[in-house]
ROMAR-386870 format. One line per 2 residues: their letters; for each residue x, y, z of N, C-alpha, C. Coordinates in Angstrom, 2 decimals. Layout:
% residues N
A) X:Y:Z:X:Y:Z:X:Y:Z; ...
This chain:
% residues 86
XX) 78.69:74.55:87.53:78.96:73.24:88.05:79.37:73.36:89.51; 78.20:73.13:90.22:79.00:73.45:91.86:79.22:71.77:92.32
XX) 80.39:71.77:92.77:80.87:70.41:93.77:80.57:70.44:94.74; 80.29:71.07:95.47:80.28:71.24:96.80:78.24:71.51:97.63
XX) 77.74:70.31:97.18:75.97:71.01:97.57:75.57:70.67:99.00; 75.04:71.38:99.85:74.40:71.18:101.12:74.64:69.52:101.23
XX) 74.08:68.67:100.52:73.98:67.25:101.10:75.53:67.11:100.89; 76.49:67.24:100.24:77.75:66.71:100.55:78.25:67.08:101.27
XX) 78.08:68.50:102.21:78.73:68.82:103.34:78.29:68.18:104.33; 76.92:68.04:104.58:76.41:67.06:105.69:77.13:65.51:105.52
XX) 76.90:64.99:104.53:77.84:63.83:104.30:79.22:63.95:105.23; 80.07:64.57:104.29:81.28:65.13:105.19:81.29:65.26:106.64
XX) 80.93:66.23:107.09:80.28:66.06:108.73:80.04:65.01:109.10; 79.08:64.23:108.69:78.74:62.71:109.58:79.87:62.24:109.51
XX) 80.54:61.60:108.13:81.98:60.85:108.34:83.08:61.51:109.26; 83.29:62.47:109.52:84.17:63.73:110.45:84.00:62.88:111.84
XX) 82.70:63.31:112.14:82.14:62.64:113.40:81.72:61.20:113.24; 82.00:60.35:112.66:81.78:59.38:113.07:83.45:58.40:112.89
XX) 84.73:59.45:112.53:86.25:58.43:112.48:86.69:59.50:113.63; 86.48:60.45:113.97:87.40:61.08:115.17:86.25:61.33:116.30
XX) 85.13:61.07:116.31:84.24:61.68:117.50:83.72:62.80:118.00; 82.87:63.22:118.82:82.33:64.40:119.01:83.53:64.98:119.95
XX) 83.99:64.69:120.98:84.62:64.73:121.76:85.89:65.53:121.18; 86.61:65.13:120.09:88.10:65.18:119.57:87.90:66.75:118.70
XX) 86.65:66.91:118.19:86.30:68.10:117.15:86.55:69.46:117.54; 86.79:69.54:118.57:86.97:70.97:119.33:88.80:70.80:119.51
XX) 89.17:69.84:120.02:90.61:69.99:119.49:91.05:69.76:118.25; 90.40:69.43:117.39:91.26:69.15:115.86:91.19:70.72:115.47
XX) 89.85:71.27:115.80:89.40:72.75:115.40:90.32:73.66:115.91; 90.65:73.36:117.31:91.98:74.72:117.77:93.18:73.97:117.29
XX) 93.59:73.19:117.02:95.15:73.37:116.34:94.67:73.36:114.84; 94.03:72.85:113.95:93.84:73.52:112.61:93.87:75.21:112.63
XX) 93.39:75.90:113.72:93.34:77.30:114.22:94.71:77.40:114.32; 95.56:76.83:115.16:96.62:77.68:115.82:97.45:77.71:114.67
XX) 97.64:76.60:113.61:98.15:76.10:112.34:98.12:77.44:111.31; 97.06:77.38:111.68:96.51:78.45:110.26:96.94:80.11:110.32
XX) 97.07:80.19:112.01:97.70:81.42:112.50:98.95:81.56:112.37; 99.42:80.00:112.27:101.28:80.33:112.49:101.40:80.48:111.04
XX) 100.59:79.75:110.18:100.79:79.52:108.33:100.84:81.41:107.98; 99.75:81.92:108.08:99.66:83.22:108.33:100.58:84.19:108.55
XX) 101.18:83.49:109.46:102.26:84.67:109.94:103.61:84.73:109.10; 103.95:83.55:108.48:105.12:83.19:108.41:105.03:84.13:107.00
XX) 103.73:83.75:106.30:103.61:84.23:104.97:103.63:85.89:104.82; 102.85:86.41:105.94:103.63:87.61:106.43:104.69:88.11:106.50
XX) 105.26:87.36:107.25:107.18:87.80:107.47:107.88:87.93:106.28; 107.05:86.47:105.43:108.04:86.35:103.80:107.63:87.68:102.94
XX) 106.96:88.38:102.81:106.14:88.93:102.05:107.01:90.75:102.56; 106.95:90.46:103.75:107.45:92.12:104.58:108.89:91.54:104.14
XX) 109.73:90.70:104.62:110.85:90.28:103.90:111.08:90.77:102.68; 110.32:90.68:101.81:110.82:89.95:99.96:110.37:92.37:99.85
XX) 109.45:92.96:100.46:109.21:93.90:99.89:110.17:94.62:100.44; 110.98:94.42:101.47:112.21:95.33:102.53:113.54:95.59:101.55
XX) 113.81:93.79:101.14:114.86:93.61:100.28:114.42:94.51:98.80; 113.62:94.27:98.46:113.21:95.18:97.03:112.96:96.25:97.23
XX) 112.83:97.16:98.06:113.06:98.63:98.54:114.97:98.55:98.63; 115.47:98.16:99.59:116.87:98.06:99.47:117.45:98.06:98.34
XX) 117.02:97.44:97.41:117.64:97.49:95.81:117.59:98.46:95.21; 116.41:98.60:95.22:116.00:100.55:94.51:116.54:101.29:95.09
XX) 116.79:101.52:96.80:117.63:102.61:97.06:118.97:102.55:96.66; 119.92:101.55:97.45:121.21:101.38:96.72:121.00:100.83:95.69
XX) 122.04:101.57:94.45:122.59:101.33:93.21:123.79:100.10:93.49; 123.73:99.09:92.12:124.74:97.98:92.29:125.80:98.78:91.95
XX) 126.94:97.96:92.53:128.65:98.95:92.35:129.02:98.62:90.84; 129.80:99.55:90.65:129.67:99.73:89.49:129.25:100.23:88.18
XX) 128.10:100.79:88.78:127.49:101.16:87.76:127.32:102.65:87.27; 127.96:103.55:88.68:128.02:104.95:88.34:129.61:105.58:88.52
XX) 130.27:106.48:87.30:131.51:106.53:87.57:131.64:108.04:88.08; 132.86:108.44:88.48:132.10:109.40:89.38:133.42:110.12:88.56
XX) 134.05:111.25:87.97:135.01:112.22:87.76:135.74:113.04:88.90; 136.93:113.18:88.85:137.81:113.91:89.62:137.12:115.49:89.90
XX) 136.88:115.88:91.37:136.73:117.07:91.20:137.40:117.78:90.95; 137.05:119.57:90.66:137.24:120.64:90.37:138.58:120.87:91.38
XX) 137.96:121.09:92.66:138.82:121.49:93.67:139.70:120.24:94.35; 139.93:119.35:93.67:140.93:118.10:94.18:141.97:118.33:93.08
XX) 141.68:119.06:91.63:142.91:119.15:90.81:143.30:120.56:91.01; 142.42:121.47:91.44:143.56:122.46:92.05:144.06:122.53:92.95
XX) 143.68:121.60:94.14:144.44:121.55:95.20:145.87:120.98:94.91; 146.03:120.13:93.75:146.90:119.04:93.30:148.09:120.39:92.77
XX) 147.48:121.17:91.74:148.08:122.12:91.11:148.52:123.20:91.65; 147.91:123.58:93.17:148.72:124.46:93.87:149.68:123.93:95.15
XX) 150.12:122.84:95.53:151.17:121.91:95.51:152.30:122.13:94.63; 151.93:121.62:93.64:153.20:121.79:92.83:153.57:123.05:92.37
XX) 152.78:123.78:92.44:153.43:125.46:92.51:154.10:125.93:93.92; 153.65:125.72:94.68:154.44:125.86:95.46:155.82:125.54:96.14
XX) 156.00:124.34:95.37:157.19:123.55:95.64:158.34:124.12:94.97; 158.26:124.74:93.69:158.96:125.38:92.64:159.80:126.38:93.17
């Protein structure tokens, strides 16, 4: 089922040019352009955005979630302190 056949685009076209003019078609064409470049970009930015933040997540771990034990050499440092004080 195609919508879209050769005679309805010509259709289209004539009505185009015959409510804005020959004249106006070259500017509607560069800002639909410049439009479509800025639409473009932005969707870019969101996209490099949304994948920066989701790299950031995977590298840092949320707090909380890893517990960490007293070292080795922080309880003997603790324990030769108090020997020495004796």
């Amino acid at each position: 089922m195609n919508l879209f056949k050769p005679s309805h685009i010509i259709f289209l076209l004539i009505v185009v040019i015959l409510l804005f003019g020959y004249r106006k078609l070259p500017d509607i064409a560069r800002s639909v352009g410049q439009s479509m470049k800025v639409f473009k970009k932005e969707v870019k930015e969101l996209r490099d955005d949304d994948s920066k933040d989701s790299q950031a997540q995977i590298q840092q771990p949320q707090e909380g979630t890893y517990y960490t034990e007293p070292t080795q050499s922080g309880q003997t440092a603790q324990s030769a302190e108090g020997s020495s004080q004796k």
